[in-house]
C-alpha positions as CSV (number, residue, x, y, z in Angstrom):
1,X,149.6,34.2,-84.2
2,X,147.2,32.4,-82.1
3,X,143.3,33.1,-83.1
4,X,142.8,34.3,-79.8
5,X,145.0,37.0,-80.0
6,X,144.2,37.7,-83.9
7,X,140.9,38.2,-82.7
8,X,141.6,40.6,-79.8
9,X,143.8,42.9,-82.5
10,X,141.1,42.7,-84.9
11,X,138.9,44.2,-81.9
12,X,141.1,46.6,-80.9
13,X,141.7,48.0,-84.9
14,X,138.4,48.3,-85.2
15,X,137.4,49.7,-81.8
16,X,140.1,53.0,-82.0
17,X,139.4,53.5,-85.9
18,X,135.1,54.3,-83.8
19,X,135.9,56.0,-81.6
20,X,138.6,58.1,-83.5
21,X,135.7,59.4,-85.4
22,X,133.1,60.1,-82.8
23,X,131.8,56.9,-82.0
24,X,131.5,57.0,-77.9
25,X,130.4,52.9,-77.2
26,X,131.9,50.3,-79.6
27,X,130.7,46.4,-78.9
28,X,130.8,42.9,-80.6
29,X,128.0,40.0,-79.8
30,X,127.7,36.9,-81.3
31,X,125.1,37.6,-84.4
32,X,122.0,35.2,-83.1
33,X,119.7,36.4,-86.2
34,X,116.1,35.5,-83.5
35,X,117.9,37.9,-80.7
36,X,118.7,40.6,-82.8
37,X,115.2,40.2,-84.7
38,X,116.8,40.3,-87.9
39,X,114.6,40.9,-91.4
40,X,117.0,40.4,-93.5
41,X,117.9,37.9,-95.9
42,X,119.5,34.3,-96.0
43,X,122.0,35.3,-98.6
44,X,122.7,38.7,-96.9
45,X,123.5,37.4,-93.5
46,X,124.2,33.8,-94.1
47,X,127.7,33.1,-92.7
48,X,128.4,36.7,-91.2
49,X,128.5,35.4,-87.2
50,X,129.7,38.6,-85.3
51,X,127.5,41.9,-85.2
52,X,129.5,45.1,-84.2
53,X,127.1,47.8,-82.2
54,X,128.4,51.1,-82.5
55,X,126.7,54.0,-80.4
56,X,126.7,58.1,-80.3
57,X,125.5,60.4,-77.4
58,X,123.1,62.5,-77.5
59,X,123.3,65.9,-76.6
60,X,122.0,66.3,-73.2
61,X,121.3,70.5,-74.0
62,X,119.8,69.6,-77.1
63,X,117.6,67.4,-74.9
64,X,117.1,69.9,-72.4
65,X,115.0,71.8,-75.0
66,X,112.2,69.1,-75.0
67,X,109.4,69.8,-72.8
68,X,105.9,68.5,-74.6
69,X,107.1,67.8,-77.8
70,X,110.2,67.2,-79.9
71,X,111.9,70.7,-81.3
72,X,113.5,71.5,-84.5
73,X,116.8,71.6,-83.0
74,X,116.5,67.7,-82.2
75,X,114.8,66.8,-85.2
76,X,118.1,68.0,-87.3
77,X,120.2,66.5,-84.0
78,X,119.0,63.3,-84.7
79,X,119.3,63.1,-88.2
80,X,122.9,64.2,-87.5
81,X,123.9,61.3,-85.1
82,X,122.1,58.7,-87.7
83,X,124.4,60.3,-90.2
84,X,127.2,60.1,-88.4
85,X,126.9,56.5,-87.6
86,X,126.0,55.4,-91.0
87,X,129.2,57.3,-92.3
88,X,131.6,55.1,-89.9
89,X,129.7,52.0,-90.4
90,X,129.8,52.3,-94.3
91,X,133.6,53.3,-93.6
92,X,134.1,50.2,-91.6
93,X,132.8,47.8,-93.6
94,X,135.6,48.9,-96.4
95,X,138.0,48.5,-94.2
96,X,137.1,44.9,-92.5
97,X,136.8,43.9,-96.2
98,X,140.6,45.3,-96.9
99,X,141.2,43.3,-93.6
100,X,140.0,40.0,-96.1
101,X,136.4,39.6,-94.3
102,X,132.9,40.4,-95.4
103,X,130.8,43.4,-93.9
104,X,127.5,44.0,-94.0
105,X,126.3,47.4,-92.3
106,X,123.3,48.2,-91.6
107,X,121.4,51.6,-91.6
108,X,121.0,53.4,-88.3
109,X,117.1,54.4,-89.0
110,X,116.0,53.0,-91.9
111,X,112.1,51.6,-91.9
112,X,111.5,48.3,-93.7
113,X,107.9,47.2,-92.1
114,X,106.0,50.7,-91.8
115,X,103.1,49.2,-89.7
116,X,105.6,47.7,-86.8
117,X,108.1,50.0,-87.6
118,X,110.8,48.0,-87.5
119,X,114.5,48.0,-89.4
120,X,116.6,45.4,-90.9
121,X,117.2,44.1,-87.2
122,X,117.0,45.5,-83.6
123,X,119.7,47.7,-83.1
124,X,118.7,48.0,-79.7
125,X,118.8,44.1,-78.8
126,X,122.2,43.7,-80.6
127,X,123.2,46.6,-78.2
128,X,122.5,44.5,-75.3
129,X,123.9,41.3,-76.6
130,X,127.1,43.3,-76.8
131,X,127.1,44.5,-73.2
132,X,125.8,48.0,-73.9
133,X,123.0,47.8,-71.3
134,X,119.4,46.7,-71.0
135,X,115.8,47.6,-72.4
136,X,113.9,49.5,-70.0
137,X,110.4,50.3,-69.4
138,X,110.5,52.8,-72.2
139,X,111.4,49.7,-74.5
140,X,114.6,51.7,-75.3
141,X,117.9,50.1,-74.9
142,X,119.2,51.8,-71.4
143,X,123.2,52.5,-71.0
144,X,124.4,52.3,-67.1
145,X,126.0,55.6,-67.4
146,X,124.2,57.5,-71.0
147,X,120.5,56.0,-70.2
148,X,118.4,56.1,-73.6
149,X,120.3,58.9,-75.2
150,X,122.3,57.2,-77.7
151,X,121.8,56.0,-81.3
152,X,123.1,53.0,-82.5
153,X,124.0,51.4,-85.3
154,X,125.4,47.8,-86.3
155,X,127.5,45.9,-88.8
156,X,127.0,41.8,-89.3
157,X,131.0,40.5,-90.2
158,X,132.1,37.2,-90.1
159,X,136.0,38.8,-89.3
160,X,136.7,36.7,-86.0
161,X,136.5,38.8,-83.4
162,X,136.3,38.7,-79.2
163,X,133.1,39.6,-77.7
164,X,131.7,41.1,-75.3
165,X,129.0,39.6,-72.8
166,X,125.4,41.4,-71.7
167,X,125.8,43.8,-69.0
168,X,123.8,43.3,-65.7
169,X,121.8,45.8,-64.7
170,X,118.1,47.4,-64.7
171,X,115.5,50.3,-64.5
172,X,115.1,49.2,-60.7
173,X,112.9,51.8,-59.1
174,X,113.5,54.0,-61.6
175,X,110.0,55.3,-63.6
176,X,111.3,58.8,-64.9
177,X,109.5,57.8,-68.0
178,X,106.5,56.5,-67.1
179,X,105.5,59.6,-66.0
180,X,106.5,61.8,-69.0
181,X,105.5,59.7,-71.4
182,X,102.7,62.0,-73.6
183,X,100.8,58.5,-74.8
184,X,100.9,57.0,-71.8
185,X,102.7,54.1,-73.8
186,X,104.8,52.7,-70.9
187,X,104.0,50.4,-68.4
188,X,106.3,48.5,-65.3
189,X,108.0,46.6,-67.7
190,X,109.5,46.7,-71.3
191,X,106.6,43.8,-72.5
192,X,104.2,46.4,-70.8
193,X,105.1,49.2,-74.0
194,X,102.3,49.7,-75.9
195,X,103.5,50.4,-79.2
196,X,100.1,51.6,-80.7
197,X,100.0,54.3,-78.3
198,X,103.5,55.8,-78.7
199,X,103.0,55.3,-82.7
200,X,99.9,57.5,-82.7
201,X,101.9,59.6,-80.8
202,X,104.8,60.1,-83.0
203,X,102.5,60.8,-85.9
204,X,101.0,63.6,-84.4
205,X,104.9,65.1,-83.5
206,X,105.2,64.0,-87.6
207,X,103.2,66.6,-88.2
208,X,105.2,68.9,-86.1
209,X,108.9,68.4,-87.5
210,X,108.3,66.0,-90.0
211,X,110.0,62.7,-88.4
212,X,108.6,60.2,-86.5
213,X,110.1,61.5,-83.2
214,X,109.7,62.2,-79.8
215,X,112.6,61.9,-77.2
216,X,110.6,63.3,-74.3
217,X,111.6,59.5,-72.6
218,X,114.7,60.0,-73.4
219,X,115.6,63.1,-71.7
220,X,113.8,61.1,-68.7
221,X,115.9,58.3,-68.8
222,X,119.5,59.0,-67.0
223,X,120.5,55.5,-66.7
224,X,121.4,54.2,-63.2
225,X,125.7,55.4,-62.9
């Protein structure tokens, strides 16, 4: 068997066993550790050079409910999806290990600077390296058809696998959430975000439901298909 196509089955194995268990965008980028703004380690992602971004919608109802603040419903909603994608990446990783490669996934939401409030890596920017759309204006990566409303999550393998290229595509004229935005945190372009603003912001919310959530952008953001 030809690497080509050992890669391309490896893909596809991995691809149904998602979205056989809820997962709605599956992807693979090559792992560029500066692009994907990766914290972690030397030892823990030294050799590992394909990153597998997995995604979940959002409930558009559950959204619906957000008008000036986050509710309770999406607070648990949230927590749900992240659940949901740590349980199939922590599944997948067994089973490209049984496949004889190394796996290394990595948490859906899990803060490791507090003050920048960053992960292990950007989620979002492995997202787009594996075609799953762009960061917008809300400094959120942006789906064509599922706009902002979708949690990701992403596991570093060095199993060979094809990949999938960057989507092209934009906000365009699009500014649903400037407008919305409660911090007025969002600017004409995704460098434009000010984080300070939307961080404040999300510690008052805190307060509210007890997580560091908003998703008042989100519901804004419909994506361009």
């Amino acid at each position: 068997m030809t690497n080509m196509k050992q890669s391309e089955e490896n893909y596809r194995t991995l691809e149904i066993y998602a979205l056989e268990r809820g997962i709605a965008l599956f992807g693979v980028a090559k792992y560029d550790p500066v692009e994907a703004r990766s914290r972690l380690s030397h030892q823990e992602q030294d050799g590992l050079s394909f990153a597998i971004s997995m995604g979940v919608r959002l409930s558009g109802q559950v959204l619906e409910g957000i008008s000036d603040c986050p509710t309770f419903l999406y607070q648990w909603h949230y927590r749900q999806a992240n659940f949901l994608l740590d349980r199939v990446a922590f599944q997948m990783g067994g089973i490209i290990q049984e496949m004889g490669a190394r796996a290394l996934p990595i948490a859906a939401s899990q803060i490791v600077d507090w003050e920048a409030q960053t992960g292990h890596l950007s989620h979002r920017h492995v997202g787009v390296m594996a075609g799953h759309g762009w960061i917008g204006r809300n400094n959120l990566l942006v789906h064509p058809r599922f706009g902002a409303a979708v949690r990701y999550v992403t596991i570093l393998t060095d199993l060979p696998l094809t990949v999938d290229g960057p989507v092209e595509g934009g906000c365009g004229m699009c500014r649903a959430c400037v407008s919305v935005c409660p911090a007025r945190a969002i600017g004409e372009t995704a460098q434009e975000y000010d984080f300070g603003r939307c961080f404040a912001q999300l510690k008052a919310y805190r307060k509210k439901v007890g997580q560091y959530i908003c998703g008042i952008c989100v519901k804004a953001c419909q994506g361009t298909g």
